[in-house]
C-alpha positions in Angstrom: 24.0 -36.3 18.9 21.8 -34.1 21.0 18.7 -32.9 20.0 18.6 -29.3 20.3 16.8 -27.4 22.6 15.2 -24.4 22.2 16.3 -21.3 24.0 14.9 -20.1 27.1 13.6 -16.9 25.4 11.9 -19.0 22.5 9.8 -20.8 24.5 8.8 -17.6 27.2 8.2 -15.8 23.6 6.1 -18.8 22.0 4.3 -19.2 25.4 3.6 -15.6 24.9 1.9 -16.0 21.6 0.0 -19.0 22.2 -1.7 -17.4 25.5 -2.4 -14.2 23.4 -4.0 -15.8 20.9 -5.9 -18.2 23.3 -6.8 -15.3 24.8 -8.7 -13.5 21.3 -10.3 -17.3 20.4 -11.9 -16.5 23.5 -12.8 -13.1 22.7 -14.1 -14.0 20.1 -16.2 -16.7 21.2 -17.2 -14.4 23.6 -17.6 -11.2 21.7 -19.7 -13.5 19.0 -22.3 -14.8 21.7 -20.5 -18.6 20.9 -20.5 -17.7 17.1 -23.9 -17.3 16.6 -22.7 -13.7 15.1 -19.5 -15.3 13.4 -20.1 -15.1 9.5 -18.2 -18.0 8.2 -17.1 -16.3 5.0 -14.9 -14.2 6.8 -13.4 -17.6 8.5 -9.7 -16.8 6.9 -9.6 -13.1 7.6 -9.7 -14.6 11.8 -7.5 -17.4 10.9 -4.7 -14.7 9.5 -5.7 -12.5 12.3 -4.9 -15.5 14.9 -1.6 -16.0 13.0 -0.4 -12.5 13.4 -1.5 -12.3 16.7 0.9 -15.3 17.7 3.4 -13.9 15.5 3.1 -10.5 16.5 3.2 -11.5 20.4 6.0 -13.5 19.9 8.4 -11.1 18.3 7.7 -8.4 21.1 8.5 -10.8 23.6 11.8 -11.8 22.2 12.2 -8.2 21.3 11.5 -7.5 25.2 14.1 -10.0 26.5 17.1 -8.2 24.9 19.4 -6.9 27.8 18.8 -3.4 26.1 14.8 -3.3 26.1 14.4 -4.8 29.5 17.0 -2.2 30.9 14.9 0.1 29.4 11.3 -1.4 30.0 12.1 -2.2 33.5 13.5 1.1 34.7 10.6 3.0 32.0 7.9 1.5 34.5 9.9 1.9 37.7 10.1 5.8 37.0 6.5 5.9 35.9 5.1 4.4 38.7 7.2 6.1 41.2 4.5 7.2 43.8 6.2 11.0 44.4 6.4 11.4 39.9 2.9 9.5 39.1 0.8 12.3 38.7 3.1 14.5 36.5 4.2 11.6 34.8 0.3 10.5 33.5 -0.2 14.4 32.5 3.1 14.1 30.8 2.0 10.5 29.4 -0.9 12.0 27.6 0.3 14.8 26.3 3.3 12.7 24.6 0.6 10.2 23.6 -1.2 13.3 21.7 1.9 14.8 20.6 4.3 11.7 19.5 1.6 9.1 18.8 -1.6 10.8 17.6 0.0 13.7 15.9 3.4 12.8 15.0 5.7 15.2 15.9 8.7 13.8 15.9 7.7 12.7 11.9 6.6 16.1 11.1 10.3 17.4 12.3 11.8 15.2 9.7 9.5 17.0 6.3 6.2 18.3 6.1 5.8 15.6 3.2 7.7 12.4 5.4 5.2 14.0 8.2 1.7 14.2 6.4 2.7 10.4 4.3 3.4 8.7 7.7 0.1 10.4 9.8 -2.0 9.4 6.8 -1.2 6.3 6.4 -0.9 5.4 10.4 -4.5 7.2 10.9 -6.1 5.0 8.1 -4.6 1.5 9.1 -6.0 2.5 12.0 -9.1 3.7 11.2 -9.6 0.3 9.1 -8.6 -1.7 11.8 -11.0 -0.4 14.1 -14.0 -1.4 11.0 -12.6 -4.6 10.5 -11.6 -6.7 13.4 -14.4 -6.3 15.1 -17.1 -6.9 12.5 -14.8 -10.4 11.5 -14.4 -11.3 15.0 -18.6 -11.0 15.2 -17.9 -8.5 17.8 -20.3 -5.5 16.6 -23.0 -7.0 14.1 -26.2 -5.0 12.8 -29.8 -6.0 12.4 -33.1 -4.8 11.5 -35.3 -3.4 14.3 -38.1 -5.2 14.7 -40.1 -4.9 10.8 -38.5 -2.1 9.8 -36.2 -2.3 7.0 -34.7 1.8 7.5 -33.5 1.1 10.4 -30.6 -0.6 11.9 -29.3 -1.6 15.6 -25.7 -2.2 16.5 -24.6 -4.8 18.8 -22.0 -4.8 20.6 -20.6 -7.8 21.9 -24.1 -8.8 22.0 -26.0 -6.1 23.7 -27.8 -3.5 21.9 -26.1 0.2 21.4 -27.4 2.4 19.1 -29.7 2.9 16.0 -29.8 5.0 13.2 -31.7 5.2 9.9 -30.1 3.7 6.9 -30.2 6.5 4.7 -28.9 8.9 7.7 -25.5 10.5 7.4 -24.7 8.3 10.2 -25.4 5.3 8.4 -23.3 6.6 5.3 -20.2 7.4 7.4 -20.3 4.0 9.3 -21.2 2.0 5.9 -18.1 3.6 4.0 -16.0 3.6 7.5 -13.6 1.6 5.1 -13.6 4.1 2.4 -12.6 7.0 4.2 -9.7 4.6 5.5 -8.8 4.5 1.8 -9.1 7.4 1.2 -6.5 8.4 4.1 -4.2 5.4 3.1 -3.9 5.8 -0.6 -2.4 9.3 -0.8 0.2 8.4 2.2 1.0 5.7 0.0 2.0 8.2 -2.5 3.9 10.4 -0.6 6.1 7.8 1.0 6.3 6.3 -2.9 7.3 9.2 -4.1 10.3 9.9 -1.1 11.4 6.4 -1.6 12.1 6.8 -5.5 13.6 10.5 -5.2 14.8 11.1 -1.8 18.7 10.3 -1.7 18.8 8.9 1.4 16.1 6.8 1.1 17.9 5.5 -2.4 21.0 4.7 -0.5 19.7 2.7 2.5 16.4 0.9 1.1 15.4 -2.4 0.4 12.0 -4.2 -1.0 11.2 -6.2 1.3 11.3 -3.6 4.5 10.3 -0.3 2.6 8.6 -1.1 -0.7 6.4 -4.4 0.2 4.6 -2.3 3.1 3.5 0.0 0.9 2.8 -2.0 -1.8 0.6 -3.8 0.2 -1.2 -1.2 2.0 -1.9 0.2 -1.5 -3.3 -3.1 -2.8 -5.3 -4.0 0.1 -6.6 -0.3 -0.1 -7.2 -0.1 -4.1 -8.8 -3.5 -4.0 -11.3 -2.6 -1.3 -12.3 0.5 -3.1 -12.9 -1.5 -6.5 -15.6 -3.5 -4.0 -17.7 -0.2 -3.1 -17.3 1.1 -7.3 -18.6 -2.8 -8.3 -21.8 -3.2 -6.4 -22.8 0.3 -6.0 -22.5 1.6 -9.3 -21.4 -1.5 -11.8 -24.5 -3.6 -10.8 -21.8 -6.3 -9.5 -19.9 -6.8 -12.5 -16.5 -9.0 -11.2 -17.8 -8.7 -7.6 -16.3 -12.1 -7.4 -13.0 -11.9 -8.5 -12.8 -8.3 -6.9 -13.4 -10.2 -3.3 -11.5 -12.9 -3.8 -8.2 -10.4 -4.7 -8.9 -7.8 -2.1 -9.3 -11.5 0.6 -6.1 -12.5 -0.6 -4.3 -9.3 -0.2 -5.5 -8.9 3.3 -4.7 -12.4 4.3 -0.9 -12.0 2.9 -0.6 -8.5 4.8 -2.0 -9.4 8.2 0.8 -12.6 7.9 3.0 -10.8 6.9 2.5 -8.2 9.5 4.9 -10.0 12.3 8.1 -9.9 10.2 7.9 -6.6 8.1 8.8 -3.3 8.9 4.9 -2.1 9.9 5.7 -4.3 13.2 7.1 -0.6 14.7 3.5 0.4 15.0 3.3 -1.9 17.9 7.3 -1.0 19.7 6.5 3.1 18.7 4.2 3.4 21.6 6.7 1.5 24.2 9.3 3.5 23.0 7.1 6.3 25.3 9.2 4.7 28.1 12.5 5.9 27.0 11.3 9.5 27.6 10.3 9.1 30.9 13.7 7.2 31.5 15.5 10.5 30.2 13.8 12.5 32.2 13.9 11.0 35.6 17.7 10.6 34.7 18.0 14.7 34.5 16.1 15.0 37.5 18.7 12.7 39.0 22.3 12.6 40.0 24.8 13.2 37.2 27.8 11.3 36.5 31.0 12.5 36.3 33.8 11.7 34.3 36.9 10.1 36.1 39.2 12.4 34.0 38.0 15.7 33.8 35.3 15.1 36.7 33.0 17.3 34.7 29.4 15.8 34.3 28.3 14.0 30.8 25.2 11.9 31.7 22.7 10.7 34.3 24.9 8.2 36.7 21.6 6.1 36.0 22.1 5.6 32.8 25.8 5.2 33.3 25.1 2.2 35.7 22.3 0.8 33.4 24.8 0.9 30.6 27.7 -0.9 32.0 24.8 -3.6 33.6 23.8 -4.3 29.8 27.4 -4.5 28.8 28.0 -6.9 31.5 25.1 -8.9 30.1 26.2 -9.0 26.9 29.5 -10.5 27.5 31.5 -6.9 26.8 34.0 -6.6 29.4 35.4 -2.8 29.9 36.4 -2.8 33.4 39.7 -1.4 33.9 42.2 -1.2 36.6 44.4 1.9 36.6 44.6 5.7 37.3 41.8 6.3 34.6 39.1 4.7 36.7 37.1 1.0 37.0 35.4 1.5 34.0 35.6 2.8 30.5 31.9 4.0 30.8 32.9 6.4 33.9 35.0 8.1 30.8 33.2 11.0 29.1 33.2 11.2 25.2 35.4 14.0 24.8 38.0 12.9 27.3 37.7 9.4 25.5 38.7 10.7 22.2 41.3 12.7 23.7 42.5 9.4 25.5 42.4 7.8 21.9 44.6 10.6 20.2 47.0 10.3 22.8 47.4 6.4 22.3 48.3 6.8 18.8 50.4 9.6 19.7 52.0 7.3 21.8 52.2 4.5 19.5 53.6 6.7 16.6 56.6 7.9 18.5 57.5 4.3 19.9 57.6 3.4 16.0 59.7 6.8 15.2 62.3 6.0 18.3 62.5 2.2 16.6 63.4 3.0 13.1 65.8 6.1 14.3 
């Protein structure tokens, strides 16, 4: 027997991974001046970090391959980059980046409470991971400057960037940077909680492991790192220990976890961008039109794309009679028609046989 190989997209897709997380070692090594800024208690936060790197690289890849998304990610950047569109498509590019990603629109469309759960807990994962991976990966680090003991520097990669007083409001924004991430995370938690137990369409479609188990963590990673801040600054320490060792663990499980679980769409949402510019170059374009009622019913574009994929997927709807070549030159309403008149068909054939 054969051993068997792996397919051609696993190993582009694992290829993918590996040089991405080659890629933040060095980084790191880098970022760290050689790891002289590296604290080794943090040693399995990066180790979980490298993991869901790979695993996070990896999925996109395979998710990128699919006949679909490369139609889509192939044509996005063709119509983006067309020299005669590129300026009003960056202006265009930003303002969806303010409106879809940073605000949330197309969320806030859905409920005001879906809307505010989903921007609160996207703009604290966020925030949090903008604290976290850089002070683990020894990126930003602070000292002391010079004998002074009120004052702190912050490195960056190495290289001095700013100072500030440690009792400054500064200093108590950037010292409880993860707090205010809680604070954001917590109540989206809630809200998205609360939908999932008493909205009825979230009780008829849901399952644990893709809508309960994100938030479940989120609020456990959150909750614990909270219980750190209360312990040493106001309980003298009491269970410092066991309250780092928990919150370790909880961030460890979420970040390798992170490749297979539903919080994965934070990295596709922002690709998804492409799919608007697709639509629109595909208006600007020339329309299809149906081979029936020759009245237009999409961008000849996307016609085109679509029968490509089909072809690519081993779904064969050419045809070879008055109708047209292809079932996709068909418009929806003239297809349904087409469909009522089959059975039409078929029901009097079966009337004329039993008569």
């Amino acid at each position: 027997m054969k051993p068997h190989a792996f397919p051609r997209e696993s190993i582009k897709a694992g290829l993918s991974g590996l040089v991405a997380t080659l890629l933040l070692v060095g980084l790191i090594m880098l970022g760290s001046r050689r790891l002289s800024h590296f604290d080794a208690a943090l040693v399995g936060y990066t180790f979980a970090s490298l993991f869901a790197v790979f695993g996070i690289t990896y999925r996109y890849a395979m998710w990128l391959q699919r006949p679909p998304t490369a139609m889509y990610w192939k044509r996005g950047w063709q119509v983006f980059l067309n020299p005669k569109d590129l300026p009003r498509n960056f202006w265009l590019w930003v303002r969806r980046m303010v409106s879809v990603f940073f605000a949330n629109s197309f969320i806030w469309r859905r409920g005001i409470s879906r809307g505010a759960a989903h921007w609160l807990v996207m703009w604290g994962c966020l925030l949090a991971a903008a604290i976290t991976f850089p002070l683990v990966f020894g990126w930003v680090h602070f000292e002391f400057v010079g004998d002074r003991f009120d004052l702190y520097q912050a490195n960056v990669f190495g290289f001095p960037a700013f100072t500030f007083a440690v009792d400054s409001p500064l200093g108590f924004l950037i010292f409880h940077g993860l707090v205010w991430a809680s604070f954001l995370v917590i109540p989206g938690v809630m809200l998205a909680m609360r939908r999932r137990m008493r909205g009825r369409d979230a009780l008829a479609l849901q399952r644990f492991g893709e809508d309960f188990l994100p938030l479940i963590l989120l609020f456990a990673v959150s909750i614990t790192g909270l219980m750190l801040v209360v312990s040493y600054q106001w309980l003298e320490g009491y269970a410092y220990e066991f309250l780092s060792i928990t919150h370790a663990a909880t961030v460890i499980f979420t970040l390798l976890w992170l490749p297979f679980g539903k919080l994965f769409h934070l990295f596709q949402r922002p690709a998804q961008l492409g799919v608007l510019f697709y639509k629109d170059a595909g208006a600007r374009g020339a329309q299809a039109t149906c081979a029936l009622c020759k009245e237009p019913y999409a961008s000849q574009m996307q016609v085109d794309d679509l029968i490509e994929v089909e072809r690519q997927l081993g779904y064969k709807y050419e045809m070879n009679d008055s109708r047209g070549d292809h079932y996709q030159r068909i418009c929806p309403k003239c297809r349904r028609v087409s469909l009522a008149l089959a059975q039409g068909q078929l029901w009097h054939a079966e009337r004329r046989i039993e008569s």
